[in-house]
C-alpha positions in Angstrom: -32.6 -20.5 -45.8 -32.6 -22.9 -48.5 -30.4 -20.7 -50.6 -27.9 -19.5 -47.8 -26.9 -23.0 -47.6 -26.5 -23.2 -51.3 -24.0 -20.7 -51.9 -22.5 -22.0 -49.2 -22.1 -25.2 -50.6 -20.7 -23.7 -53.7 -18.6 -21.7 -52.1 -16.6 -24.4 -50.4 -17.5 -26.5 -54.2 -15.0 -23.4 -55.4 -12.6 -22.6 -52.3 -11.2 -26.4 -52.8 -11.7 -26.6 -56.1 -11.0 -24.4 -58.8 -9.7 -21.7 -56.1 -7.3 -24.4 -54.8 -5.9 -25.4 -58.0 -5.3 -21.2 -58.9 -3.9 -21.2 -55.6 -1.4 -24.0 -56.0 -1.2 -22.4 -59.8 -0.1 -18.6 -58.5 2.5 -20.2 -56.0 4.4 -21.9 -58.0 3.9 -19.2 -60.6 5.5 -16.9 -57.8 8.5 -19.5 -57.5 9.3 -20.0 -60.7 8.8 -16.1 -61.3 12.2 -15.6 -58.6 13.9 -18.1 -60.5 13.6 -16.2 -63.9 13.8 -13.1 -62.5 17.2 -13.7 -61.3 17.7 -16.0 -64.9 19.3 -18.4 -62.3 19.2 -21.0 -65.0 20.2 -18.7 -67.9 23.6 -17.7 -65.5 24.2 -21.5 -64.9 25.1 -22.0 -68.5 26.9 -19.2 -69.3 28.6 -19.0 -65.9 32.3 -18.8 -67.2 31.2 -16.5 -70.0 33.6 -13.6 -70.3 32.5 -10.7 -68.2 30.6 -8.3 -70.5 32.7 -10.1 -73.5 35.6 -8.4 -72.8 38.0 -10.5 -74.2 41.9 -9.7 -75.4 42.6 -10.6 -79.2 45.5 -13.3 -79.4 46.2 -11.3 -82.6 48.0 -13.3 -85.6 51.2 -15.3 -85.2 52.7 -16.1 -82.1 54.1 -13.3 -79.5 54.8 -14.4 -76.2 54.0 -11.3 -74.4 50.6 -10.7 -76.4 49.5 -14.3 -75.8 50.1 -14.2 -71.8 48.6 -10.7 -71.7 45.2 -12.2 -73.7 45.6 -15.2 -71.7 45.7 -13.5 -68.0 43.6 -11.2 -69.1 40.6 -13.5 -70.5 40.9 -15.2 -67.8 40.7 -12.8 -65.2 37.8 -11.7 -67.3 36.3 -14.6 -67.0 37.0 -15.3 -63.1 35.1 -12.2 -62.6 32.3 -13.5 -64.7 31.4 -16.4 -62.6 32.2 -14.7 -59.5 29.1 -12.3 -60.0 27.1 -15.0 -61.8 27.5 -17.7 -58.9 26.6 -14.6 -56.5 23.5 -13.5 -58.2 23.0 -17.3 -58.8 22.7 -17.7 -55.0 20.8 -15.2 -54.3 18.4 -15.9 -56.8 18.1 -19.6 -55.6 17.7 -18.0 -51.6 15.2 -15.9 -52.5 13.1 -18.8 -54.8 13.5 -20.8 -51.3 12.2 -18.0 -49.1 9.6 -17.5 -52.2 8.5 -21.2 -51.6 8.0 -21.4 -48.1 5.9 -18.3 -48.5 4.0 -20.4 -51.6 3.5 -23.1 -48.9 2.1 -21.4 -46.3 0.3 -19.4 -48.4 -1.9 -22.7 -49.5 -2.0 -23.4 -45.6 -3.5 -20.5 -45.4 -5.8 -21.1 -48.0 -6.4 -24.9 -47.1 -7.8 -23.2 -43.4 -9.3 -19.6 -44.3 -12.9 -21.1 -44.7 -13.6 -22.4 -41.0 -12.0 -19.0 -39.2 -14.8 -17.0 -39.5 -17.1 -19.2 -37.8 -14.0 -20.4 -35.3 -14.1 -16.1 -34.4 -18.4 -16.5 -34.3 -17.8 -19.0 -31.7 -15.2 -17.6 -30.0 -17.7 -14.0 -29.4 -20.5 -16.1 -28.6 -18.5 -18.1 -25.8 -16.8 -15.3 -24.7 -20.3 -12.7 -24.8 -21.7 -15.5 -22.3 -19.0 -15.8 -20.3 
């Protein structure tokens, strides 16, 4: 009986313990996981990169026509560069949002696990004597 109670004691010891701090430690692992997976940061600073460096030469000397063409060009190059790089930006910072309200409830979860196994005991026992 002695030694029921004991491991019970260290169970709960571990639960809010060490098992909450790897809980806290996988969900905001999970988080910051999204983040890089969608290299939200990494697209931040090289937002109005070229697209896949395509880039027109301005070639040597000056010619009107081949400067506007680079010009127009590079930058329609790089419009479409941070138009897919905000887009996957946002969806990478969406999808670290719905990732952290799962990480919260998640150690709500965790926080309340412990007591609903005995809140279902009672819940047979009142009901078998009903």
């Amino acid at each position: 009986e002695s030694m029921a109670l004991f491991f019970v004691f260290q169970y709960f010891l571990w639960h809010y313990g060490e098992g909450l701090r790897l809980a806290f430690y996988k969900a905001i692992n999970t988080v910051i996981g999204f983040l890089n997976y969608f290299s939200v940061f990494e697209l931040s600073h090289t937002l109005f990169y070229p697209w896949h460096r395509i880039a027109q030469s301005y070639g040597r000397g000056f010619d009107a026509s081949v400067f506007f063409y680079a010009f127009f060009g590079n930058a329609i190059s790089r419009a479409l560069g941070a138009i897919v790089r905000s887009l996957v930006i946002v969806v990478g910072i969406l999808v670290s949002v719905v990732a952290a309200f799962g990480a919260f409830i998640f150690v709500l979860l965790w926080l309340i696990f412990p007591f609903i196994p005995p809140l279902f005991f009672l819940a047979g026992i009142i009901l078998l004597f009903r």
